[in-house]
Every structure is written in C-alpha cells, then in structure tokens.
N, C-alpha and C positions, 0 to 999 in steps of 0.2 A: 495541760501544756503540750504544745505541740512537741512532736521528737524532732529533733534535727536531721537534717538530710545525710549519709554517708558521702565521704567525698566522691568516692568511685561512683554515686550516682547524679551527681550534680550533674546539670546541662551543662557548665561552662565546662567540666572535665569532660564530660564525652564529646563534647564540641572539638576542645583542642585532641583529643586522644585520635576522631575521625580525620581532623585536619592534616596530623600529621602524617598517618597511615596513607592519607591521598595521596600527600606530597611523597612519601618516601615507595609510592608504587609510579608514582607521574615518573620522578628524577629517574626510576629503575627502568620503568616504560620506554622513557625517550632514550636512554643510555641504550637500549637493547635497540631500540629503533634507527639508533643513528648506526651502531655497529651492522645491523642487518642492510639496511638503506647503502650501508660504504660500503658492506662485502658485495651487496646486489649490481653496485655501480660498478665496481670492480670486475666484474663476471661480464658484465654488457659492454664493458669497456675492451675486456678480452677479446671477447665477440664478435664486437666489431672490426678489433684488428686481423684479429683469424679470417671475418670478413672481406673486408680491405684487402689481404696477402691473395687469397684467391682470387678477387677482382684482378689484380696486380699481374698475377701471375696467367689466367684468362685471356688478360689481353694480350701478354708480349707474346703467348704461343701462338693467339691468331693471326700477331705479324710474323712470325717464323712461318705458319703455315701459308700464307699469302703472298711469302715473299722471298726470294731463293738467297739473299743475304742479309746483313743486320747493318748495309750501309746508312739505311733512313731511321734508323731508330730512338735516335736520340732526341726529335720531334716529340717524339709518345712517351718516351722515358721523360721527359721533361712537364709534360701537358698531367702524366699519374702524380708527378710528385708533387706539383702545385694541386692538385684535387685532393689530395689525400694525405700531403705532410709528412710523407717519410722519405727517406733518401732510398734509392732507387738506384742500383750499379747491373749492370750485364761484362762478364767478362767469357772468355774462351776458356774452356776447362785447364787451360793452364794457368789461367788468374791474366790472360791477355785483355785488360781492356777496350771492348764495346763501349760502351757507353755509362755515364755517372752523370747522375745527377746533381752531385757536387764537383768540388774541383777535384781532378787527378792526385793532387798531393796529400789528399784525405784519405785516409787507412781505412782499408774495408773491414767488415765484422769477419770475428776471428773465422767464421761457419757461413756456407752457402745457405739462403732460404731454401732455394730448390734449384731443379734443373729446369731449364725451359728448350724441351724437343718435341716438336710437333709428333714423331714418329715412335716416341717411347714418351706420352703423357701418363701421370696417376694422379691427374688432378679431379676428372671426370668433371671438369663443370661445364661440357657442351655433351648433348643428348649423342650416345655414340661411342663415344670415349670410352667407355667403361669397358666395352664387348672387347674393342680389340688394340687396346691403348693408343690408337690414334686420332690428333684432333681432326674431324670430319671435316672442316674447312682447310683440311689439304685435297685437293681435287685432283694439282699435275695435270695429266694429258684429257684427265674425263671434262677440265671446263668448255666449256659448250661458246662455239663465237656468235655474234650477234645475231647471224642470220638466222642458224640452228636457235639458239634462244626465241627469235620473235613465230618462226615456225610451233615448236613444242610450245609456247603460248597459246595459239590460237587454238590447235589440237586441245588443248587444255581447258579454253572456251568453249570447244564443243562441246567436250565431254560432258561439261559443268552441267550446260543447258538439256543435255540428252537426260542428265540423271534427275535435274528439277521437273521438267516435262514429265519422270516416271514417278515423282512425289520422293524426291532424298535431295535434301539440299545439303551443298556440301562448299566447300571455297578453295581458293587457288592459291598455293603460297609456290616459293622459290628455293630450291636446295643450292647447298652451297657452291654445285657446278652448274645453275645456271638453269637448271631442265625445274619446271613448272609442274607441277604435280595437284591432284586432288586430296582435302583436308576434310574431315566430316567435322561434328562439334566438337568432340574432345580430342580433337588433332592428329586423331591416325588418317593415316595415307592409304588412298583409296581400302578404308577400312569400313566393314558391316556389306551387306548382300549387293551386290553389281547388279542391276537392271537390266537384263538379259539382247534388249534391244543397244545398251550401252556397251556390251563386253565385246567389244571389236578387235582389241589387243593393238590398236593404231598410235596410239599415246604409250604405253610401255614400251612400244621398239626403238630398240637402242638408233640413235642417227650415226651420222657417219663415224663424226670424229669420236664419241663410243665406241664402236665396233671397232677401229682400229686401234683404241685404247686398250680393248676387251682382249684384242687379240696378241699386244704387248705383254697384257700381264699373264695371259696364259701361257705365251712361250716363257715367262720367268717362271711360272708354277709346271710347267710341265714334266719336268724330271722327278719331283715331290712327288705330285696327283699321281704320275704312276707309279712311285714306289708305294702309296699308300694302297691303292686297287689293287695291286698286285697283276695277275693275270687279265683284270679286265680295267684296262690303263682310260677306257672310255667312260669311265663312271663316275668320273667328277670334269667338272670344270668349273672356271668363275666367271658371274655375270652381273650383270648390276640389278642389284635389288630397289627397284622402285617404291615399294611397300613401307619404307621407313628413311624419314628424312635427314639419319646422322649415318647411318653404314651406307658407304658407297659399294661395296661391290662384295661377296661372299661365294662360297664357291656352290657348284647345283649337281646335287645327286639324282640320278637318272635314273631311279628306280623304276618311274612307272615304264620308262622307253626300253630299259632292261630285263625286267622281270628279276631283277638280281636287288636284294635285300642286302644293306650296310649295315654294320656292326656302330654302335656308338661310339669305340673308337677308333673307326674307319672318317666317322665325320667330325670327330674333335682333329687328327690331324690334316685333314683334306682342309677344314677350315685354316689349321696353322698355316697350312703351304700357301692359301691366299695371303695370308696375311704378312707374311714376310718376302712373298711377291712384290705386294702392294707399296712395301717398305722400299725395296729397292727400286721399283717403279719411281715413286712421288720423290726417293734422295733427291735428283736434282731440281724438282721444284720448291725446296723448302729452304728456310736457313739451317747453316746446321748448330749444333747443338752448343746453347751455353749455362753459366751458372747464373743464377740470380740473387742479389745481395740485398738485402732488407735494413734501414737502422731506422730509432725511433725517433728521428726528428722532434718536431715541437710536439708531439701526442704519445708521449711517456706513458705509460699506466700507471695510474695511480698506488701507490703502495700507502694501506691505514697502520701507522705502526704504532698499539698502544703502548709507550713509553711512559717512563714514568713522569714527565712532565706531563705528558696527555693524564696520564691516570690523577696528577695533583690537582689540574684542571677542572675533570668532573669531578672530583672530591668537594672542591672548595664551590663549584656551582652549585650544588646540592645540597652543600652548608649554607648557602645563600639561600636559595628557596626553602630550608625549612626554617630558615629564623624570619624569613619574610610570614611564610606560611601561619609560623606561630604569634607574631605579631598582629598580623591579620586578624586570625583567630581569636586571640584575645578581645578585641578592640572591637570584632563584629559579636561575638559572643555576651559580651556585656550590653551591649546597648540590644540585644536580644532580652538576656535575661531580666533586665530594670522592669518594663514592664509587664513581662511572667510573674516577678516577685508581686508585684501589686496586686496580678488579678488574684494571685494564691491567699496574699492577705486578705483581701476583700470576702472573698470565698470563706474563710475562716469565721469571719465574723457575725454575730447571732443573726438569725433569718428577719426578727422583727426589725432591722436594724433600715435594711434595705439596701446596702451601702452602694455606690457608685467608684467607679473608679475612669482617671484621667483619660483620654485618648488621645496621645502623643506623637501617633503614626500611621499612617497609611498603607501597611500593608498587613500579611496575615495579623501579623500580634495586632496590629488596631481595629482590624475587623474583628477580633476574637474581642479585643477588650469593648467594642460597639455592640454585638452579641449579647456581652457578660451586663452591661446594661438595660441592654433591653429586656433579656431574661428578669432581671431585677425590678424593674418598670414591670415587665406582666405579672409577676409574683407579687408586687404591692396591689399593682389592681386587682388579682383575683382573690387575693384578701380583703380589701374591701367587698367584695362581689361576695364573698364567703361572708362576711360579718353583717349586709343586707341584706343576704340570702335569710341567715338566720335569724333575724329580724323576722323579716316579711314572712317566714312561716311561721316564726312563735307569735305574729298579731293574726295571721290569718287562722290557725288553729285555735285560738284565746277569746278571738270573737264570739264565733258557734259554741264553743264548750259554755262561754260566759252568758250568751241567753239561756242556751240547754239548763244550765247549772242554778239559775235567775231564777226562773219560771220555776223548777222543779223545785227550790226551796220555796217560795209563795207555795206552792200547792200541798207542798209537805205541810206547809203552817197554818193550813185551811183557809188562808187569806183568798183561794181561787180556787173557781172548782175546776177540775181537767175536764173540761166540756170539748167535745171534737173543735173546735176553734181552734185552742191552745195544742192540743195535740195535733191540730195540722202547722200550727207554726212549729210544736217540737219538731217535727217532721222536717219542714223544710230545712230546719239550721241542722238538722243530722244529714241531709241529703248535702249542703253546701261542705260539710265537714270530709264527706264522702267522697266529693267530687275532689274537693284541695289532695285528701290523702291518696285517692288514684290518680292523678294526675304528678304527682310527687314518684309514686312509685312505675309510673310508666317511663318520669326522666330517669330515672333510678336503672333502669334496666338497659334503655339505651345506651348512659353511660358508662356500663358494665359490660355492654355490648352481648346482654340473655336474650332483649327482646323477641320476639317467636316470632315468627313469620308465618303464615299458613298461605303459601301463594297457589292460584288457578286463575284460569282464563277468565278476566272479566271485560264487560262491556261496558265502552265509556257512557254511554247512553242511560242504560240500566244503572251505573253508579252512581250518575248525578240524579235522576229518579228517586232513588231510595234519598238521596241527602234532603232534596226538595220537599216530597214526602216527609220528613222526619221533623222540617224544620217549620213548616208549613202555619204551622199553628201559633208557632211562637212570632212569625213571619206578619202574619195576619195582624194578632195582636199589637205589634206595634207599629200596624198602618203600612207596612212594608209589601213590596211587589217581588216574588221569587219567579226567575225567568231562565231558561235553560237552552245551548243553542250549540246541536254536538253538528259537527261536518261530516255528513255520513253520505257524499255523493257516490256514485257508484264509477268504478274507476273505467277504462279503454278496456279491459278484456273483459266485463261483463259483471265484475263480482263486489258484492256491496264493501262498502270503503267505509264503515265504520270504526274506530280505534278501541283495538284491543289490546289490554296490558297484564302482564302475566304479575301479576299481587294480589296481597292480603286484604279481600273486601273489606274484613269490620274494621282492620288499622286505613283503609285509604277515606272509607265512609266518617270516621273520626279525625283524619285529619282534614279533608272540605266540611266535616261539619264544623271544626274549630271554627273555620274562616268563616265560613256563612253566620254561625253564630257571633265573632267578632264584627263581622259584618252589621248584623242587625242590630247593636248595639252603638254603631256608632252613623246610622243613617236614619236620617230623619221622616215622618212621617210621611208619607206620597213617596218617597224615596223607591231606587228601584236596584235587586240584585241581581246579576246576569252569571250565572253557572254556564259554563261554555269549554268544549274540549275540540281538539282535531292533531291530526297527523300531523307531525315535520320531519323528514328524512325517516329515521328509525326511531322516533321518541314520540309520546303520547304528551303532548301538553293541556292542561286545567287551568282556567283563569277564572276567579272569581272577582269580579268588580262590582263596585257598590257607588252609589251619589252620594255618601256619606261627609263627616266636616274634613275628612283628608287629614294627610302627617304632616308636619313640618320638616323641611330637609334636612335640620340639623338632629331629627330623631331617627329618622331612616335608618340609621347604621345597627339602631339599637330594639327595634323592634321584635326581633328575634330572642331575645336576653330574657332571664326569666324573671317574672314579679316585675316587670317596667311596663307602662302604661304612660299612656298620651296625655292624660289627662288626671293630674294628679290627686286633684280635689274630689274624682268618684269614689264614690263607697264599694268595697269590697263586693258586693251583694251586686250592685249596676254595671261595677266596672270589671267582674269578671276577677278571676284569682292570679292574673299574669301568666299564665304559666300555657294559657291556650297556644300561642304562637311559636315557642320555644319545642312545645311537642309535636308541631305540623314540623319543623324544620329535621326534630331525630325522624319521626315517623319518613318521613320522603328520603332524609339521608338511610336508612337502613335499606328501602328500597333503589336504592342506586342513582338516585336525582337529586334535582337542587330544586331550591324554591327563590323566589328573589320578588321585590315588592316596587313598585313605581306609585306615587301620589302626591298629589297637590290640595293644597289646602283651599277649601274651600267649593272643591269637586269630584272627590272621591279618591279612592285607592284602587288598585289595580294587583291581587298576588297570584303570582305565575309558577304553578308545578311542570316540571319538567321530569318525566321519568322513561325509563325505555320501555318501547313499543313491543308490542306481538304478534304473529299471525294472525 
C-alpha cells in the first residue's frame, strides 16, 4: 500500500507556503520602494529648489551689477516668479521695499534668503566670483563704447586667423566689458603655446577708455600698494588681466623689471588693495545692496509623514494581497495538482496493465501527461517486440537443433548410415545455428555498447573488393551480377581522391556484406548489384543497390527491426535469420553514421551508409 504523503510535503502546501513568502517580500518590496522613491523625490525636489534660489539670486545680482539702481526691477522680479512659483520680494536692508512679487500687504518670511550685492557676492555662480567676491559682470568705467568694441573685434579676427594659419584653432567670445578675446577648446583665454609670429601684444593693450580706468583704480590703490612694498612703492600695480574671462583687473608684480622677489604675503595683500580699489571704483555703477526674500508659493516640498493612518493603509493593503494571493494559490494549485494526482496513479499501477491517462490541458502538466502516454504506448510495443523477439529465437534456434536432433536419432537407430551426405547437412544446420547465435551476440554487445572496434585507415576501393570477392560465389550462383563503382578522380592539386575512412575492416566488411548478401536474396536471376562509394563534404558514403522485387513503403519504417522480413512466407534457411539488417544499422551506428534505405517495389532497393571520412 502506498504511504501517504506528509502534509509539509504536498505540492498544494509548498505551492501556498512559496505564494505567500512572494507576496509578503512583494508588499515588503514595494513598502520599501515607495518610502525610498518618496525620500528620493524629496531630495530632488530639495534640489531643485536650492536650484531655483541660486538661479534666483544669479540673476538679480547681474541686474545690480548692470544697473546703478533697483528702479527697473520689478520687470525681472515678476518674469522669475511666474518661471519658477515662488514669491519673490527685494527690500533695503532696512526691510524698505523694492519690489514683491505679491501684493505689499503680504508679510514677508520671518528670515532673508540672502543678500544680493554685486560687490560683496558668496554665491559663486558666475566664473570669477569666488576669487574676489565680486560679480564680474560689474565692469563700471572698464565697459568698452562701441567704437572701441568693434576695433578690439577686428584685432580679435586677426589674431584668430594668424593662429589658424600657424595650426591652433581657437574662437572669439566677449567678456563682460565688451573687449573680445581668444578661447581655445576648453575655454581658457588665449591659453596653451602663442605662435610666435602671432605674439605681437596688439590685442592685449589696454584702449583708451581702460587706461583711463587702469589709472582710476590705481590712484584708489595707490596708498595700499605702498604701504604693502614698503620701501619699493613701484612693485605692484593693477592691470587688466586678459587671460581670464571673470577677473577684470588684479594687481602686477614687477619682479622681472625689479629684480626684487615678493614675499607671498606681499602679494595676498597687494591683491586685497585692488580689490577693495575695484569696490569703490565699480560703487557707483552698481545698485546698492539689498535683502532677498524667498516663500514657497505653489511648489511646497513635499513632506512623507508615516502616520498612522498611513501605516493602517499599508497594513490593510497587504492583508488584501495576501488573501488575494492565497486565494489565487489555492485555486491555481489544485487544478495543477488534479492532473499530477492521475499521472501518480497511473504510474502506480502494475506495468502489464499499460494504463493511459486523460489529457485535460495544454500546458507543462498535459505535455507531461502526453509524455506519460507515449512512454506507455512505447513500453507495450516493446513488449510485444520482446514476446516476438522471443518467439522468433526460440523457432529459429528449435529448427537446426530439431533436424540436428532428427537425423542423429535415425543414425543412432541404425535406420541411416552417417555417410558424408548426412554429415554435410549435419553441418550445414550447425553452421545456420552458428550464424543465428553470432549474430545474436554481435546485437547483444552493441546493445551493451562492448562492441570492439579495431579502427585503421581503410580504402574504400579495397573494401568493396574484398566484399565483392567474398560474395562472388554465392553472387554467381544465383545468376546475380556483382559491380563495384568507387569515385577515385584525382582532385585540382594533383592527389588521388580516393575515400578513405578511419574504421574496423572485418565489422564494415560484415556490415556491406549483410547487405549484398540481403541483396542477393531478394534479386532475381540476370539481376544486377552495384557496390559504389565516394566523397561528400567530410563523410565517405556506400550505397549498395540491387534490381531486386523492392520494399513496400508501408515496410520501410521497419526494415531495420530485428527478425522482420518482407516476405513472410520464406523459410528461415532462404529468407535469412532477420537479424542481417538490424546489425548493419549497430555496426554503422557504433562507427559514427547512419544508414537509411530508399525502394520501390518492383525495381529495387537502394541502402546508403554514411560514415565520416579520412585523410
């Protein structure tokens, strides 16, 4: 009796135990997915406002720097807050409103964003800024008027083409006072080796209105620069630095025209004195300074707050997909297992029995249970095949033993004398006995897969020879014509093109003489057999054809099978033991080929070895 299955092992239990394990890592998954997803959004959402505040704040500095008051500003104050959804206020550091971008009667946030002073920036978001906190697009007296502009242009086209003619290309951009300058690829100014024919120094000299600017902010550095020199009040001054396109002007130590070496903090403060030059220079071109007020208008940041209704929420979602889950499971799990139960029963059931079971479905389980069919379909047939098998050897061994056995009692009974006659027919039915039993134990080893192989280089030529030769006799006998036709041209480089195949002469000589001897047996007198071989790609092919009465197509399949015969009416003795064609097909398969048969009735048969080729 069979044992019963443990519940823990049942499919429908591991089925629901995996389902709900999915489900309770899925709800965990997506719970963990959505909190990281909301804190990620959260962070980007930050970002962008931290974003946005510096675009913000960017731009009102470059109208402060452009513009020596905050009369027009409420144009641009107005134009950021429709782009970007926040309220937007400028007041005087005493909270005097500039400008809002809401109405007046609106209360500004308790805290300034920042300050917005071109001259004391720490926003750094124009290239420049950083070195000496002022926004570079404060120019003042250095902007350059039209004329000078279209002049330092052209200068600029020269330059360009002086350096392209010496192999440096390079391009023209515009600094914020206006003066045209050269940009190489990654955007330094007149940066990497000057073309010696190009270094004229005609494009770096300051034009007028420079120089009289140069000379502005020197006289505002000049009490600095020499208290920093000390003794040698001529060792700094400030000039415009053409070399970089956010610092306008910095101061120049004169070392090589001196032969006097600066201390580094000789040139940390000689730089301060320009720069608090530069300050009171540019004051009255700038606005002056105010606070800038930020709220969050319609673009709040989201805040994920799990509460506990949030938390009741995924609770109860969770409980939902696992009762769904387990639902599911159940529902799909059984109509899994109905037809597993069958095949197991089937399976159980004695082997003679054969049984069949239903196929109800289309996919794995009904191909397994179409499988579990035909598995059972080929086990009844090769039980038949087994119960004729041993049939057809216990008559083909019972025959020979039974004349052997016939005659030898007569002769024991002195009814006959054993005159060489009787002793050559004893003979022959030991020699028939002989051949069933070898032929038995050559399937016998195939099937066990011992057969021996003794393989060497043989010639196709020479093997059909020896088969020709062997059969020759028997060939004759029965009015037969044996004819042999190998392809042995010689190929394009000169070397004979006969096929040679690396196998076991006496098992290939035994498997074409199978056939030639099947052959001779089933063609008629004048009849003719053609032994014939030749090269195809890498493989030696054999074909033996005969004129003989040909198969029927509905035998074809079966040719190969052991003990079956065309012709059922022959005798054991005429029609051969079965078993000849069965062993041509282990014999070629152990050598690595197939055999395959083509015939028609009433004009012969046609059997083709395919086996691979050799040097």
């Amino acid at each position: 009796m069979t044992r019963p299955i443990p519940l823990r092992k049942r499919l429908l239990v591991r089925l629901l135990i995996t389902s709900v394990l999915i489900a309770i890592c899925s709800v965990a998954a997506t719970a963990w997915l959505a909190v990281e997803t909301t804190t990620r959004a959260i962070q980007e959402e930050q970002g962008q406002v931290l974003t946005e505040d510096m675009d913000i704040l960017r731009q009102l500095s470059g109208y402060a720097a452009t513009h020596r008051d905050w009369s027009g500003v409420g144009k641009t104050v107005r134009a950021l807050s429709d782009r970007t959804g926040r309220r937007i206020a400028l007041t005087a550091p005493d909270r005097t409103p500039i400008a809002d971008s809401e109405t007046r009667d609106t209360a500004l946030p308790p805290r300034a964003a920042a300050a917005v002073d071109p001259l004391h920036t720490d926003t750094f978001t124009e290239p420049g800024a950083q070195r000496t906190g002022i926004d570079p697009r404060a120019v003042g007296p250095f902007r350059l008027p039209r004329a000078e502009r279209e002049r330092v242009r052209l200068l600029a086209e020269k330059r360009r083409a002086c350096f392209s003619n010496n192999g440096v290309e390079t391009g023209i951009t515009q600094m914020p006072s206006g003066r045209s300058v050269l940009v190489d690829e990654d955007g330094t100014v007149d940066g990497g080796q000057v073309p010696t024919p190009c270094a004229d120094g005609v494009l770096n000299t300051p034009t007028a209105t420079e120089e009289k600017a140069l000379a502005e902010l020197n006289t505002y550095a000049g009490d600095c620069l020499e208290r920093v020199g000390g003794k040698f009040p001529s060792l700094f001054a400030a000039t415009v630095d053409f070399t970089d396109r956010s610092t306008l002007t910095r101061y120049l130590g004169r070392k090589a025209e001196t032969g006097i070496d600066t201390t580094r903090d000789q040139d940390k403060k000689a730089q301060e004195c320009v720069d608090r030059a530069r300050r009171r220079q540019l004051e009255p071109y700038v606005a002056p300074a105010a606070e800038l007020f930020l709220g969050r208008g319609d673009s709040a940041v989201p805040h994920f707050d799990m509460s506990a209704a949030n938390k009741a929420k995924v609770t109860g979602v969770a409980g939902l997909v696992l009762a769904l889950t387990v639902a599911v499971t159940v529902l799909v799990a059984t109509r899994l297992v109905r037809p597993l139960r069958a095949l197991t029963h089937a399976a159980q059931q004695p082997p003679e029995q054969h049984v069949r079971v239903p196929v109800t479905t289309q996919d794995e389980t009904g191909i397994l249970a179409v499988a579990f069919n035909d598995l059972a379909e080929r086990r009844e047939r090769m039980e038949a095949q087994r119960k004729a098998m041993v049939a057809d050897i216990a008559h083909e061994l019972r025959t020979p033993l039974t004349n052997i056995r016939g005659w030898l009692e007569v002769t024991r009974d002195g009814v006959v004398d054993p005159d060489p006659e009787l002793l050559a027919s004893l003979h022959d039915e030991a020699v028939v006995l002989q051949r069933v039993i070898d032929d038995l134990q050559d399937l016998a080893a195939a099937d066990a897969g011992t057969l021996r192989l003794h393989r060497e280089p043989v010639r196709a030529d020479e093997l059909l020879e020896q088969v020709v030769a062997a059969h020759r006799v028997a060939a004759e006998a029965a009015g037969v014509r044996l004819h042999t036709a190998v392809d042995g041209s010689t190929g394009p480089d000169g070397r004979d093109g006969t096929p040679w195949l690396d196998a076991d002469p006496v098992r290939m000589r035994q498997a074409l003489g199978n056939l030639v001897s099947n052959a001779i047996r089933h063609t008629q007198a004048d009849g003719t057999i053609t032994l014939s071989s030749r090269r195809h790609d890498d493989e030696v092919v054999f074909e033996v054809a005969d004129t003989g009465s040909g198969i029927a197509p509905e035998d074809l399949p079966s040719v190969f099978e052991r003990f079956w015969r065309a012709e059922k009416s022959r005798s054991r003795r005429t029609g051969g033991s079965g078993l000849g064609l069965s062993i041509v097909r282990q014999l070629v398969t152990a050598h690595g080929g197939t055999v395959t048969v083509t015939s028609e009735l009433g004009t012969g048969s046609v059997f083709t070895l395919r086996l691979p080729g050799a040097r």
